[in-house]
PDB file with one MODEL, atoms N, CA, C and O in Angstrom:
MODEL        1
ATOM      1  N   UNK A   1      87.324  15.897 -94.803  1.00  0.00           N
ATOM      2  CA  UNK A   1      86.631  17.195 -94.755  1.00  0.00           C
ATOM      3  C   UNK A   1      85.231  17.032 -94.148  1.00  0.00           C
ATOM      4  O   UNK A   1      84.560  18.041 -93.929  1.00  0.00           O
ATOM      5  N   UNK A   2      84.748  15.785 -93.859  1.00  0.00           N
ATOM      6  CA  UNK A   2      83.483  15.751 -93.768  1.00  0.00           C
ATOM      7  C   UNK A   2      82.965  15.812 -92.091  1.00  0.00           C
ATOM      8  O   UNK A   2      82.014  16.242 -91.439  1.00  0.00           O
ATOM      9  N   UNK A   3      84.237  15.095 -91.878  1.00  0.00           N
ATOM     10  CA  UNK A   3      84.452  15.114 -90.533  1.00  0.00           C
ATOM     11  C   UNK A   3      84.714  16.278 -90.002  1.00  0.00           C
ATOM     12  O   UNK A   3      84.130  16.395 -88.926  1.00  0.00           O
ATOM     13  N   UNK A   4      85.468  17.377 -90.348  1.00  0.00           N
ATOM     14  CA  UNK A   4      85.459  18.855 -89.947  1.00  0.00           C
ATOM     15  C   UNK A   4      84.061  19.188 -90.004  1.00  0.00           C
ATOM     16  O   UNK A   4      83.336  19.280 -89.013  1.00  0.00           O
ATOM     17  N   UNK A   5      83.688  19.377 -91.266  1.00  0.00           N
ATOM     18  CA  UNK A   5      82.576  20.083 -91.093  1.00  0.00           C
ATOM     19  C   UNK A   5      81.501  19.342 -89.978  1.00  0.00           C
ATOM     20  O   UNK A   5      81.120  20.131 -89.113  1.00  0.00           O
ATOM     21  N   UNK A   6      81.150  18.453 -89.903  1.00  0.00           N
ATOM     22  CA  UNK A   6      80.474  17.643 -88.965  1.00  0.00           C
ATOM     23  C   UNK A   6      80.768  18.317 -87.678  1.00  0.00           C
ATOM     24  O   UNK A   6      79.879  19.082 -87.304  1.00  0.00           O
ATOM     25  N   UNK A   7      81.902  18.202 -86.844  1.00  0.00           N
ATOM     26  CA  UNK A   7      82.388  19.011 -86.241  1.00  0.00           C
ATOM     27  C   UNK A   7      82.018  20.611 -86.088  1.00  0.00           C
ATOM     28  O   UNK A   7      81.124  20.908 -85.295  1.00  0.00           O
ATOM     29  N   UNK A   8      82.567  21.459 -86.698  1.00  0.00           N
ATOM     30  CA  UNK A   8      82.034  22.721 -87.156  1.00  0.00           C
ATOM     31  C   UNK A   8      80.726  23.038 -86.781  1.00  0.00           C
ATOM     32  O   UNK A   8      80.611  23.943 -85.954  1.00  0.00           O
ATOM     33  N   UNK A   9      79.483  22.376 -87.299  1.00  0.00           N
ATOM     34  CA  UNK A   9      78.160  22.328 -87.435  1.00  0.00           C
ATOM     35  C   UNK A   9      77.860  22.000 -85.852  1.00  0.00           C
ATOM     36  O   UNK A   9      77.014  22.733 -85.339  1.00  0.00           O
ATOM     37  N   UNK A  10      78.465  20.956 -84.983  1.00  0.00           N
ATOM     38  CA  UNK A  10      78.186  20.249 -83.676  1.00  0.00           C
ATOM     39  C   UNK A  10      78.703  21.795 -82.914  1.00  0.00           C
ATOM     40  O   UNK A  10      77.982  22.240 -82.020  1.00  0.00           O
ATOM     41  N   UNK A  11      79.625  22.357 -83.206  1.00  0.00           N
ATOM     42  CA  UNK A  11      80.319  23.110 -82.082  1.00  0.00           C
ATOM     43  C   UNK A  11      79.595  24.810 -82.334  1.00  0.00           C
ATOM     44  O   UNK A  11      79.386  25.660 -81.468  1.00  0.00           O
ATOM     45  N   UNK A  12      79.292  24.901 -84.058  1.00  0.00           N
ATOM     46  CA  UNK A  12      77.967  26.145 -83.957  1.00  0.00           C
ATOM     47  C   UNK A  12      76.454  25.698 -82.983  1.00  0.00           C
ATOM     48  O   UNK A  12      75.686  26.464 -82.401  1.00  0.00           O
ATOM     49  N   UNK A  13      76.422  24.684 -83.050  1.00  0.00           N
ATOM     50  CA  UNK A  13      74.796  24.161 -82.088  1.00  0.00           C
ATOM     51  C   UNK A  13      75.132  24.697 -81.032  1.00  0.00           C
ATOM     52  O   UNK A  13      74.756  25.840 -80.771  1.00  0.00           O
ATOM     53  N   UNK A  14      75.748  24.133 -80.373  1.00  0.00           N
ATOM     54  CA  UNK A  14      76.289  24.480 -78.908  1.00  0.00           C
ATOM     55  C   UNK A  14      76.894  25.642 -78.439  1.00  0.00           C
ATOM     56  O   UNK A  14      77.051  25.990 -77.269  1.00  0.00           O
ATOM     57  N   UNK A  15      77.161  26.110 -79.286  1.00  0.00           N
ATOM     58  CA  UNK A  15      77.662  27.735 -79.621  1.00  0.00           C
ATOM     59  C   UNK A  15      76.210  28.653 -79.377  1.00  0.00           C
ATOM     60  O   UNK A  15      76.075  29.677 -78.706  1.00  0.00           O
ATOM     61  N   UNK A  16      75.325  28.000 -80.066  1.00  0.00           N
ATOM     62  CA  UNK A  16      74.302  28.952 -80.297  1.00  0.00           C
ATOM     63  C   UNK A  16      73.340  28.518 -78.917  1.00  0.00           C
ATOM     64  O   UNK A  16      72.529  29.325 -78.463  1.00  0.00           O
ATOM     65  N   UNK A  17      73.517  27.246 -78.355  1.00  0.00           N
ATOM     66  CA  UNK A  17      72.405  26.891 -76.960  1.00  0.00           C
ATOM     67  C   UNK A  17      73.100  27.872 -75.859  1.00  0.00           C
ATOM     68  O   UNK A  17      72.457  28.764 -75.308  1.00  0.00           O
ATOM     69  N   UNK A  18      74.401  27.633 -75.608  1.00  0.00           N
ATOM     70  CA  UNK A  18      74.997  28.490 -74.724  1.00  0.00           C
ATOM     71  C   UNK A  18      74.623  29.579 -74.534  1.00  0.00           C
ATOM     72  O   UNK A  18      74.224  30.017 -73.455  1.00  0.00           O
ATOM     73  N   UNK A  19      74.739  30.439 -76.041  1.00  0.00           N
ATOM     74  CA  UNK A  19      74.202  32.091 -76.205  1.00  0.00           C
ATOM     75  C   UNK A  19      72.865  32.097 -75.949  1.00  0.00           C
ATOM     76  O   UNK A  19      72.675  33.082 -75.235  1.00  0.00           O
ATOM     77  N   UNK A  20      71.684  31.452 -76.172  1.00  0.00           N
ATOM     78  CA  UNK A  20      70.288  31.651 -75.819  1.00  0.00           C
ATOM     79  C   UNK A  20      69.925  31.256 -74.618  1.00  0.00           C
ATOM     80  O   UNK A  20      68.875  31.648 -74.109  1.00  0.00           O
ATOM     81  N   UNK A  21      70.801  30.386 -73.989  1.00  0.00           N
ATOM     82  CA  UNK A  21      70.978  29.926 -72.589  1.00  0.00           C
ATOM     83  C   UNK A  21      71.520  31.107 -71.582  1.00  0.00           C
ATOM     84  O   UNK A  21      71.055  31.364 -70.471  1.00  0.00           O
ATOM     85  N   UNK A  22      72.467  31.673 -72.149  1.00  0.00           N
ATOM     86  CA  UNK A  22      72.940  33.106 -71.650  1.00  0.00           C
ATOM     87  C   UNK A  22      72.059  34.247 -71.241  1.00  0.00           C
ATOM     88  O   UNK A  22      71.960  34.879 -70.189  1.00  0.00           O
ATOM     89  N   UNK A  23      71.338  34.327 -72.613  1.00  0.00           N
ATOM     90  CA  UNK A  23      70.834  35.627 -72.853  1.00  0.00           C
ATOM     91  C   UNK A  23      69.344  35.235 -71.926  1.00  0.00           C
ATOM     92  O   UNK A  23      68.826  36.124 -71.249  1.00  0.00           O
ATOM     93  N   UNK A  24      68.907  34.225 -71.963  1.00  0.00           N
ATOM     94  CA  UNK A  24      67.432  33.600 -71.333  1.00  0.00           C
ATOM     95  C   UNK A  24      67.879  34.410 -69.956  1.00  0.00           C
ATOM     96  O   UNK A  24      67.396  35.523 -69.749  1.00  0.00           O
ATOM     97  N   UNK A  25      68.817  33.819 -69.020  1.00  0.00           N
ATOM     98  CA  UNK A  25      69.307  33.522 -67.145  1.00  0.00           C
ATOM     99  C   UNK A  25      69.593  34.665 -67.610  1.00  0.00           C
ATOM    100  O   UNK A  25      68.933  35.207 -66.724  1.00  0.00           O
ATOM    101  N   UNK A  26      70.243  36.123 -68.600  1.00  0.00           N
ATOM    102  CA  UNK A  26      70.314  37.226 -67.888  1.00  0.00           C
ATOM    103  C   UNK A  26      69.338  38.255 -67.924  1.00  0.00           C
ATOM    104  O   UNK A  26      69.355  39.258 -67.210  1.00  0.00           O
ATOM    105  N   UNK A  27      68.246  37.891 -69.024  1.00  0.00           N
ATOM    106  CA  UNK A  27      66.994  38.091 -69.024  1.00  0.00           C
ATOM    107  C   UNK A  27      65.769  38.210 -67.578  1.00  0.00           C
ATOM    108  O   UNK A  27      64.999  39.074 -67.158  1.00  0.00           O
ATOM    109  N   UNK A  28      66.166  36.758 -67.171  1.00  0.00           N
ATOM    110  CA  UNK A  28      65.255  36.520 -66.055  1.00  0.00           C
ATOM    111  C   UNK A  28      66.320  36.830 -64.949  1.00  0.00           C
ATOM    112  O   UNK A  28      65.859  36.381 -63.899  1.00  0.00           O
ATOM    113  N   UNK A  29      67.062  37.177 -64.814  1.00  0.00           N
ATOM    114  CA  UNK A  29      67.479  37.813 -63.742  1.00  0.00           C
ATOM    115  C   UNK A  29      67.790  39.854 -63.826  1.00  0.00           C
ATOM    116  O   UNK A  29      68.144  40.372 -62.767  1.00  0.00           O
ATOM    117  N   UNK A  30      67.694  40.377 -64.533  1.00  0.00           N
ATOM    118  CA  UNK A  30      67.048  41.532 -65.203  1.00  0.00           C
ATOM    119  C   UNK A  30      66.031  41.799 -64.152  1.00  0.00           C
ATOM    120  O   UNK A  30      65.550  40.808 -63.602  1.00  0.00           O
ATOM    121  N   UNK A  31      65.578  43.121 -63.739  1.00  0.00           N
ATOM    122  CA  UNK A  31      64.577  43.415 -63.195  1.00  0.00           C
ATOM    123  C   UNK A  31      63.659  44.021 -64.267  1.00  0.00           C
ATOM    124  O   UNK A  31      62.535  44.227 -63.808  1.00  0.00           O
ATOM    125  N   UNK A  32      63.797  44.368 -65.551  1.00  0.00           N
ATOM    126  CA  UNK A  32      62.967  44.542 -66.863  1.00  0.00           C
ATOM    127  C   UNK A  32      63.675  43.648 -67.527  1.00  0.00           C
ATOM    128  O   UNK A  32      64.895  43.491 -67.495  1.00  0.00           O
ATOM    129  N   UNK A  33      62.861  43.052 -68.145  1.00  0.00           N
ATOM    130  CA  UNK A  33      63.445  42.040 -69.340  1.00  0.00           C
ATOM    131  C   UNK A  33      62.632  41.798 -70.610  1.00  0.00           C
ATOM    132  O   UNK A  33      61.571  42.415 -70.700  1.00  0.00           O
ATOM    133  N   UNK A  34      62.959  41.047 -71.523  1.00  0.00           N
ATOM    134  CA  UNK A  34      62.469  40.977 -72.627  1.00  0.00           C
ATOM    135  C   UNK A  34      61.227  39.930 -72.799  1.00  0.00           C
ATOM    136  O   UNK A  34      60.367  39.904 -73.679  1.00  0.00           O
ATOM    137  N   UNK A  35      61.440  38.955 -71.514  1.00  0.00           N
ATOM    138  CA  UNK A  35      60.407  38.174 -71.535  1.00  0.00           C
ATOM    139  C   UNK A  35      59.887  38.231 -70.041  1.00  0.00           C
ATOM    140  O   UNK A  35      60.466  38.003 -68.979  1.00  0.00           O
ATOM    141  N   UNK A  36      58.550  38.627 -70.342  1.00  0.00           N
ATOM    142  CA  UNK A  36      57.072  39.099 -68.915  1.00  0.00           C
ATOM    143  C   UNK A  36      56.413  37.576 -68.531  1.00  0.00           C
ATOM    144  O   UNK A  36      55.490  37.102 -69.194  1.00  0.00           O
ATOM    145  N   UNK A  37      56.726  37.216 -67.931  1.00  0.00           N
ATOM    146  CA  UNK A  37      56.105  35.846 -67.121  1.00  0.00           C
ATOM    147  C   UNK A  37      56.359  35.955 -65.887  1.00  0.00           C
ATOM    148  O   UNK A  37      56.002  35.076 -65.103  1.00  0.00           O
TER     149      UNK A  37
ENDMDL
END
């Protein structure tokens, strides 16, 4: 079981870089976006 969850936990990380990785590149490609730089 420990090994699942280990697992589990590795594949929510990467789950969650992808999505902020996502949301960042469609942000900055947006002609209004959420982040002004």
């Amino acid at each position: 079981m420990a090994v699942t969850a280990n697992v589990r936990r590795t594949l929510i990380g990467v789950c969650l870089c992808i999505f902020l990785f996502s949301l960042f590149v469609i942000d900055r490609a947006s002609p209004r976006g959420i982040v002004r730089s």
